[in-house]
C-alpha positions, 0 to 999 in steps of 0.5 A: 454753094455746092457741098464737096462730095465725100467717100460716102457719096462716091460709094453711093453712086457706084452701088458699093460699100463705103469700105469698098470705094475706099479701098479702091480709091487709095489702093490700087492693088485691092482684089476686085473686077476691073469693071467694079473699079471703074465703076468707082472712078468714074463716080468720083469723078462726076462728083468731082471727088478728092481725098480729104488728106489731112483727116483726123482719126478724132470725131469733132476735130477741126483743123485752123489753117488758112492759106496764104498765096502770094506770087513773090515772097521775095517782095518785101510787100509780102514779108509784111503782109505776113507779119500782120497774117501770123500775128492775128492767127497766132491770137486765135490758134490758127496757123498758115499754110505759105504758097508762093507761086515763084510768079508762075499761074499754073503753080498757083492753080496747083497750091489752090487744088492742094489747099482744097484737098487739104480741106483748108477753107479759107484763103487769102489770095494774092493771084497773078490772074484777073480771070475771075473763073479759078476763085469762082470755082472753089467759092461753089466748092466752099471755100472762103477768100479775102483777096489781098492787094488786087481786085477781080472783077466777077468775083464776089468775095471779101478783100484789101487793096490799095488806091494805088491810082490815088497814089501814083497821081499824088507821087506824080503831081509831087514831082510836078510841083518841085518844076519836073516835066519830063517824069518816066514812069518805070514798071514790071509788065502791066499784067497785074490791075494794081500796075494798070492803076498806078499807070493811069495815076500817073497819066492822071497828074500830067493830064491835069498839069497837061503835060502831053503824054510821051510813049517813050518815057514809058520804061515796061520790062521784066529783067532777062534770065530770073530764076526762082531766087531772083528779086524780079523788081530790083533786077528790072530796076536795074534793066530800066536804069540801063535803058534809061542810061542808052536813050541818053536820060531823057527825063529828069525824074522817075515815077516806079511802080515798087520801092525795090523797082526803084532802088535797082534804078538808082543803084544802077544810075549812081554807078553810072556817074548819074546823081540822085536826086541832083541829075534825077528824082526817083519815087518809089512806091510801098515804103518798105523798111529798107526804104528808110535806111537805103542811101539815098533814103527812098522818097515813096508812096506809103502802102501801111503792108503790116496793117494790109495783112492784119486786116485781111486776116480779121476778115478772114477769121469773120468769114470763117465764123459767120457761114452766111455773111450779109455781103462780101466786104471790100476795104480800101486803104488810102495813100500818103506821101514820105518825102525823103531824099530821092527828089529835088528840083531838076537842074537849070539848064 
């Protein structure tokens, strides 16, 4: 693991006083020659050198923040995972820095280097990236992770997820099993390794009910015209249920990859005259608390989200207190089904 460079690196490598490398690194108007000024730059910069911005005037203090990166707060996945978050930091007198990256990698990448230069050692990281290259370059700076509700693959890191593939595959033979055959499975962008896996559940169940496989009940958008205030998964929804409605409801049932996915479905088909469960069953996934209270009640995939985010914190907290853990480990929570009254049997043509 590399040691982040200090002040007292970057003044050793120029050939200056500790007092001069830092006034020269954080006061541009400090009197001395343009080439001892350079000097001092480029060490910092082969050292990779950042300003610890958050340091204490007392000797021996300890700051206990942890950072949270999410892609969407609007996902009330997170709203959860949050809840579970603060309540095992606050038991501990931690406090969290939330970074919601709007959906967006280059703000991600942005919230990471901040939380590196606020000298933030642990955090827990829900990324929009499956390149492993970003975390392994802070892990060699240091900095501890607990990767939340995903895998990457070359990483070696603690973390939570989810069998989602299980899940999809359960929801789908579910359908299959109340006489549905023609099941469209409805999703954001397959950018992310949980959609992936919830796809190939999904393709898992009709293999084994063999129901071939159709293209064109795969339903894969991302609504138009969001903004950093839109929920993206009910407004896709409602994208998918509108398509759905032009190809002439060609399925008699949807799989959805979120419980927000699936209430912009059926919102959109039951203003268009379409009866849910009676023309078409929706499956939602994640059973959020909104999923219960929604009309009709949402039938969904369990994700226990509160419980995702306490685990992730208690990892956390283990890292940070065990500086050479004996391996990295990797938690995943399994399935189950809450029928609810989103499915039934298709009509009898």
């Amino acid at each position: 693991m590399e040691k982040q460079a200090t002040i007292r690196d970057v003044a050793k490598l120029a050939g200056v006083s500790l007092a001069t490398a830092s006034r020269v690194l954080n006061d541009n108007n400090y009197p001395v020659s343009v080439q001892l000024r350079q000097r001092v730059k480029d060490a910092a910069q082969r050292l990779d050198y950042v300003p610890n911005t958050m340091a204490r005037s007392l000797k021996g203090d300890v700051r206990k923040d942890i950072g949270l990166v999410i892609p969407s707060i609007s996902n009330q996945f997170y709203h959860q995972a949050i809840q579970g978050i603060t309540d095992v930091l606050g038991q501990n007198q931690y406090s969290l820095i939330l970074c919601n990256t709007i959906r967006n990698l280059p703000q991600e990448e942005k919230y990471l280097r901040q939380l590196y230069e606020r000298q933030v050692k642990g955090v827990i990281l829900s990324s929009m990236s499956d390149n492993p290259d970003m975390v392994n370059e802070y892990i060699k700076k240091g900095m501890k992770f607990v990767l939340l509700d995903q895998k990457l693959v070359g990483v070696d890191s603690a973390g939570i997820n989810f069998d989602t593939r299980a899940g999809a595959r359960m929801a789908t033979e579910y359908l299959i099993s109340r006489g549905h055959r023609e099941i469209a499975f409805a999703t954001l962008p397959m950018t992310r390794k949980t959609r992936l896996e919830t796809h190939k559940g999904y393709l898992d169940a009709l293999r084994s009910a063999e129901i071939p496989y159709r293209e064109d009940l795969i339903y894969e958008k991302l609504a138009d015209g969001l903004d950093a205030y839109s929920d993206p998964e009910l407004e896709t929804g409602r994208c998918i249920a509108q398509a759905f409605l032009e190809d002439g409801c060609p399925a008699t049932a949807f799989v959805c990859i979120n419980d927000m996915l699936a209430i912009g479905v059926i919102k959109t088909l039951l203003q268009n005259g379409v009866k849910v469960p009676e023309d078409v069953s929706v499956f939602g996934f994640d059973d959020i608390p909104f999923a219960s209270t929604f009309l009709p009640s949402l039938s969904t995939v369990h994700y226990p989200a509160v419980e995702s985010g306490r685990f992730a914190a208690y990892m956390m907290l283990d890292l940070l207190r065990n500086e050479k853990p004996e391996m990295s480990v990797v938690m995943q929570l399994t399935p189950s089904l809450v029928i609810r009254d989103t499915v039934a049997e298709p009509r009898k043509v």
